[in-house]
Residue, then its C-alpha position, 0 to 999 in steps of 0.5 A: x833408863x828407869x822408869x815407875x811401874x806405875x807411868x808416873x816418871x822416867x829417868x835416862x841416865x848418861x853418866x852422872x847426868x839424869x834427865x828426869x821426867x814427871x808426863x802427869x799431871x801431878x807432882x811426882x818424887x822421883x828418886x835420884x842419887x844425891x844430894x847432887x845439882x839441878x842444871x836445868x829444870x822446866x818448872x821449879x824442882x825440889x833436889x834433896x838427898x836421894x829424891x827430885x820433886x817435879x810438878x806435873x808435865x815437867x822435867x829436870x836435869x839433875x847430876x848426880x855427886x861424884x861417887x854416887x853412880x855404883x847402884x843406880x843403873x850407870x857405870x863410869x867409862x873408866x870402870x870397863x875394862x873388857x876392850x872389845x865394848 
């Protein structure tokens, strides 16, 4: 999970899929790993190349293009290799 310091936005991560999060009442720029799809949205949102924009009180779920999770919080299923987690 990420989240702005300033309470903006909140990301949950689950593999590649992130549901994004806009709680105010204006847009937000949400960075995200991209260029990826939306799969579902609330309210229109705009996906470019590392970045989603919401309008505010809305949310996106967005998956991130295969490859793209090294550095941004999630680690692929495969990737463990310690079998006691």
């Amino acid at each position: 999970m990420e989240a702005d310091p300033a309470g903006s936005w909140l990301v949950v991560r689950r593999g590649a899929v992130h549901v994004v999060l806009n709680p105010g009442d204006a847009p937000a720029t949400v960075p995200v790993p991209g260029p990826g799809e939306v799969l579902a949205a609330w309210e229109p949102a705009e996906l470019s190349a590392g970045t989603v924009t919401l309008p505010g009180r809305s949310v996106a779920v967005v998956r991130a293009p295969r490859g793209s999770l090294a550095g941004h919080g999630s680690t692929p299923a495969a990737a463990h290799t310690d079998p006691a987690t």
